[in-house]
C-alpha positions in Angstrom: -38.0 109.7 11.6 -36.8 111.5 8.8 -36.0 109.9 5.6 -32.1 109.8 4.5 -31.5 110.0 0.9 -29.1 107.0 -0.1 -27.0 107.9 -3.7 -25.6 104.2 -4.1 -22.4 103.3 -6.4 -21.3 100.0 -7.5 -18.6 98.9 -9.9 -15.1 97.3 -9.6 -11.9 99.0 -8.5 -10.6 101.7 -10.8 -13.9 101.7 -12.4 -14.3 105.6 -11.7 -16.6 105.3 -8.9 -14.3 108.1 -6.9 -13.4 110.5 -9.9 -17.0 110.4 -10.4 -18.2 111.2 -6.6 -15.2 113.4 -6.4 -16.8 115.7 -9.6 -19.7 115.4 -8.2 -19.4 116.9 -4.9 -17.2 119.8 -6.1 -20.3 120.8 -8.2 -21.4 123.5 -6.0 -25.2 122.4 -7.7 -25.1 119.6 -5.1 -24.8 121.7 -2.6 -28.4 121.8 -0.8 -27.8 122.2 3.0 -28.1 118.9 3.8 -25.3 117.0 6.0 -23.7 114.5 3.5 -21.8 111.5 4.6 -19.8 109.7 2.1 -19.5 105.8 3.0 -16.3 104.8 1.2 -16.1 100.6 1.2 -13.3 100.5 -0.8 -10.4 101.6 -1.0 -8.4 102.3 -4.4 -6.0 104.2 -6.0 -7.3 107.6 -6.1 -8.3 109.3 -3.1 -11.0 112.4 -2.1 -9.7 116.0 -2.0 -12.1 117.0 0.2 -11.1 120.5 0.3 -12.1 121.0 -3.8 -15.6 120.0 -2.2 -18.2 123.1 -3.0 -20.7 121.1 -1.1 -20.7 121.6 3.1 -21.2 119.9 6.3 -19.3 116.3 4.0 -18.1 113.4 6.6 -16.1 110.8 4.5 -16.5 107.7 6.8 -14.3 104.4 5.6 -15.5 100.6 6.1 -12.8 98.4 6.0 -14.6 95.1 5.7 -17.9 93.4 5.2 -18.4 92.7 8.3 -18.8 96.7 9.7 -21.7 96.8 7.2 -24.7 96.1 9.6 -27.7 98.1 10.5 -26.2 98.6 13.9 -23.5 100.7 12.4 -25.2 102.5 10.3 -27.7 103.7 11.8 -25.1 105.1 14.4 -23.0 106.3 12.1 -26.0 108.4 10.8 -26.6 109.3 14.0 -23.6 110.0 14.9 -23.0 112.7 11.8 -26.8 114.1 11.8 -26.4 112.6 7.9 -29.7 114.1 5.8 -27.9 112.8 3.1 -25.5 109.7 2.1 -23.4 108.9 -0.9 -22.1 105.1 -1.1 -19.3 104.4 -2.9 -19.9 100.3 -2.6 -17.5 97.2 -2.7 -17.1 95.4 -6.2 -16.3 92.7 -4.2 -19.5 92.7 -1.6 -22.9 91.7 -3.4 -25.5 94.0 -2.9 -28.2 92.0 -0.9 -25.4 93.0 1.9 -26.4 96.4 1.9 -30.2 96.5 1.4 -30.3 93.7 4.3 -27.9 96.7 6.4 -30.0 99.2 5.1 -31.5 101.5 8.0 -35.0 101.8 8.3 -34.9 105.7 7.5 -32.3 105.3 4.0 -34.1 105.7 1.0 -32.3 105.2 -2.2 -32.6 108.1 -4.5 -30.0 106.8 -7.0 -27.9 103.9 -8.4 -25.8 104.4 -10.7 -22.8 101.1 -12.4 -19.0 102.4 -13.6 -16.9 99.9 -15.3 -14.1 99.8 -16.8 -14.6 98.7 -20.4 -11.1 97.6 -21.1 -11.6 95.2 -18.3 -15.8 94.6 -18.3 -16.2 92.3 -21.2 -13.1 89.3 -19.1 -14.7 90.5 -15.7 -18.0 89.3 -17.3 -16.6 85.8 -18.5 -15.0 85.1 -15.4 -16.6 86.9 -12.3 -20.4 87.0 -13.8 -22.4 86.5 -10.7 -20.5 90.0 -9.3 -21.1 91.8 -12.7 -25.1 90.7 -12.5 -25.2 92.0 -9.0 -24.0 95.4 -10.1 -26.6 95.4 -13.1 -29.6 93.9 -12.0 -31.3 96.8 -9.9 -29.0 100.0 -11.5 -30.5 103.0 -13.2 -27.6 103.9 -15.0 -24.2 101.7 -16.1 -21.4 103.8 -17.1 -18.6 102.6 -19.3 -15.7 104.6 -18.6 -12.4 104.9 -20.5 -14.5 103.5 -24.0 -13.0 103.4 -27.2 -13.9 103.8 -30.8 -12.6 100.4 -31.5 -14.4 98.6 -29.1 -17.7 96.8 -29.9 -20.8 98.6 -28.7 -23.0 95.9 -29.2 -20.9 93.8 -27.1 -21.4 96.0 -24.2 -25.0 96.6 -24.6 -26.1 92.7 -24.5 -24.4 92.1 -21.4 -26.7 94.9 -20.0 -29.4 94.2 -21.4 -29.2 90.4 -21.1 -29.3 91.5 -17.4 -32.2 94.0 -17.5 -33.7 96.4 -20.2 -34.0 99.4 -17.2 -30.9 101.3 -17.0 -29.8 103.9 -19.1 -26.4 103.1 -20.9 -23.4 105.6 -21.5 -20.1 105.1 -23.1 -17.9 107.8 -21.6 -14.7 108.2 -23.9 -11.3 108.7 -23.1 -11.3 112.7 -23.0 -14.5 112.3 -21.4 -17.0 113.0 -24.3 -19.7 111.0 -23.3 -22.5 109.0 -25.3 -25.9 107.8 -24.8 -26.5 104.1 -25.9 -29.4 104.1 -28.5 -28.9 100.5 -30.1 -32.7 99.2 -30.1 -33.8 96.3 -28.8 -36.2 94.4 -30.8 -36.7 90.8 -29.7 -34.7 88.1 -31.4 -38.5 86.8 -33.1 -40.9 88.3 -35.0 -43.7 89.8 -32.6 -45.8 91.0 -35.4 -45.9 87.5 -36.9 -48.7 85.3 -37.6 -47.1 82.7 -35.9 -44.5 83.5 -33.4 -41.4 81.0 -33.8 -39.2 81.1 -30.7 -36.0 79.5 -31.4 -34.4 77.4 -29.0 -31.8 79.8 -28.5 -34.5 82.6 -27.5 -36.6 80.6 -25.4 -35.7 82.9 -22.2 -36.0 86.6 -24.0 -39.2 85.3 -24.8 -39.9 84.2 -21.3 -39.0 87.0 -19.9 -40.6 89.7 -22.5 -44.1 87.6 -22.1 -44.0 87.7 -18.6 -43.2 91.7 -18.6 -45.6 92.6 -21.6 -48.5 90.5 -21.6 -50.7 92.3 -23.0 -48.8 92.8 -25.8 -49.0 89.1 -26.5 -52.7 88.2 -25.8 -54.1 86.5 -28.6 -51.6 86.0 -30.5 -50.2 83.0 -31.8 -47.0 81.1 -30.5 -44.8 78.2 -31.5 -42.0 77.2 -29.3 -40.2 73.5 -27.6 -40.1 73.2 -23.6 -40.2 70.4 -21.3 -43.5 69.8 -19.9 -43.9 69.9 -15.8 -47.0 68.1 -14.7 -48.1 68.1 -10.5 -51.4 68.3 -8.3 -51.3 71.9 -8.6 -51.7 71.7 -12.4 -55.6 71.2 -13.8 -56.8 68.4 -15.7 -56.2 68.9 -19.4 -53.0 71.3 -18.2 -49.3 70.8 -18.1 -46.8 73.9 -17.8 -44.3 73.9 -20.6 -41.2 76.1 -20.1 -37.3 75.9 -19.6 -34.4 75.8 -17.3 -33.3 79.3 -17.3 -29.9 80.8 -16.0 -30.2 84.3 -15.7 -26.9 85.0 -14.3 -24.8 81.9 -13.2 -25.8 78.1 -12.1 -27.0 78.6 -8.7 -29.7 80.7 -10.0 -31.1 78.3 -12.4 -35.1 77.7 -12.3 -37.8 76.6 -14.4 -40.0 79.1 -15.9 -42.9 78.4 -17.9 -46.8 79.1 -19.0 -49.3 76.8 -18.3 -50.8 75.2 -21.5 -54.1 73.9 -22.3 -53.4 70.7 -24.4 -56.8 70.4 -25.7 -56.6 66.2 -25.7 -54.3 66.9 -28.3 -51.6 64.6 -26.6 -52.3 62.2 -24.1 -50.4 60.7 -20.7 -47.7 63.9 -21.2 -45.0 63.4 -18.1 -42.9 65.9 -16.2 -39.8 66.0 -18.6 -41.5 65.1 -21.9 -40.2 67.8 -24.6 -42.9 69.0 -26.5 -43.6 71.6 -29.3 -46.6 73.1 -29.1 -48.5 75.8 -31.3 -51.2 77.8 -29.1 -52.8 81.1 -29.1 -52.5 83.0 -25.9 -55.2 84.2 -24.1 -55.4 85.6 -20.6 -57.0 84.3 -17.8 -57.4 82.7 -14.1 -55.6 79.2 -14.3 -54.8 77.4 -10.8 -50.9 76.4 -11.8 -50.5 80.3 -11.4 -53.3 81.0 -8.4 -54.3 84.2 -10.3 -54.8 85.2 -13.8 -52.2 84.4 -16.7 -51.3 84.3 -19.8 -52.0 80.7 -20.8 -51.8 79.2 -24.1 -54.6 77.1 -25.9 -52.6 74.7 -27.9 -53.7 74.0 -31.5 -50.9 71.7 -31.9 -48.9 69.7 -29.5 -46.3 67.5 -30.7 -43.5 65.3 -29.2 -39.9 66.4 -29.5 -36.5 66.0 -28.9 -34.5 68.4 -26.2 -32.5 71.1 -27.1 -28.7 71.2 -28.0 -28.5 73.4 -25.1 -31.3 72.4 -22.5 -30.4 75.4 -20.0 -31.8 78.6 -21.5 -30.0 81.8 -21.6 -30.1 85.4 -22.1 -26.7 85.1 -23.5 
């Protein structure tokens, strides 16, 4: 069967999803030979002009609900149209698991790109989260259109990036002058350190950079406070330290941590105890993880009291 290329949208309404697509296909670049179909499962203010398209053989197909978006219809659908090729302009509303679990056998996504709106992004982000981290998590690219010189860039670029350090970031003006985002993003500790001090605070960057980059932290040197978890699984002379981290809202909270070799340091440590511990990471087999690790030899372990905050955050 041959393979469909997938070009996947996502953002809220009037986040210029469709003046984007629109552009897009009347770039006569784009035109390739293939036979496009153009899912539309919104609908918003502005509508397609399909006869400024410069690319051929386009279908515009509409979903009206949830509910149409199965594998059963599409794959007729792309049966139905001969589609080679697919452009999605997806629900804000609908989270994207819907798709990839609708997702035809033959689709193969080539692209996914986020628009929001920045006056609105920074509210919808306070008060609709779980959608915004759905629409961030997996992109390659998040577009903020209508930006202005007023507004905050750093702002902007935390949100992202407290969601995932992958996708590019562009600020597109109002005239449409747009700008790459090239704020750096250095952890908030000092990797370079003799000792690295996680704060409280920056107990899940750290997590989460560890976990991505571990090589980068083998044998160094690392001070931080988590709660201790302690079950059959974990050796003798072992406890896992880690946090409660909420990566984008409550249902999603889980403990992370590394496993730690306490060295008889502390004795008769429980599941729950906070501790501080200082340790230099090394990596290797450990049976908490079932494969090889970082895990950290503790040169000090100390008893300690739980955080102001005891879930850990990324923002």
């Amino acid at each position: 069967m041959q393979d469909v290329s997938v070009y996947l949208f996502l953002g809220f309404l009037e986040s210029g999803k469709t003046k984007f697509i629109q552009e897009t296909l009347e770039d006569p670049r784009m035109e390739n030979g293939e036979r496009t179909m153009l899912l539309v499962c919104e609908e918003g203010v502005e509508e397609y002009e399909p006869d400024k398209f410069q690319v051929n053989n386009v279908v515009v197909v509409t979903l009206e609900n949830a509910s149409e978006l199965t594998v059963q219809t599409l794959e007729s659908l792309t049966a139905k149209h001969k589609a080679q090729r697919v452009l999605v302009e997806y629900n804000g509303t609908w989270l994207l698991q819907q798709f990839f679990d609708a997702m035809p056998e033959s689709w193969v996504i080539n692209q996914m790109m986020t628009f929001f709106d920045s006056n609105t992004f920074l509210n919808y982000n306070a008060n609709m989260r779980q959608l915004v981290f759905d629409k961030i998590q997996m992109t390659q690219m998040v577009v903020f259109n209508r930006f202005k010189g007023e507004y905050d860039k750093m702002q902007f670029h935390k949100t992202v990036r407290g969601v995932s350090r992958r996708p590019d970031i562009v600020y597109e003006y109002l005239g449409g002058k747009p700008e790459f985002d090239e704020i750096e993003d250095p952890m908030p500790f000092d990797v370079d350190a003799p000792v690295i001090e996680v704060e409280d605070r920056d107990f899940a960057w750290f997590y989460r950079d560890m976990a991505e980059n571990t090589q980068s932290y083998i044998g160094k040197t690392v001070k931080y406070k988590g709660m201790a978890a302690v079950s059959k699984k974990t050796p003798s002379g072992c406890v896992i330290l880690g946090r409660h981290i909420m990566t984008c809202c409550e249902a999603d909270i889980a403990y992370d941590g590394f496993a730690v070799k306490t060295c008889g340091l502390l004795n008769d440590i429980k599941t729950r105890d906070w501790l501080t511990v200082t340790a230099k990471i090394v990596y290797e087999y450990n049976a908490a993880y079932r494969a090889k690790g970082p895990v950290l030899i503790a040169e000090k372990l100390e008893i300690a009291e739980p955080p102001a905050e005891i879930v850990a955050t990324y923002y």
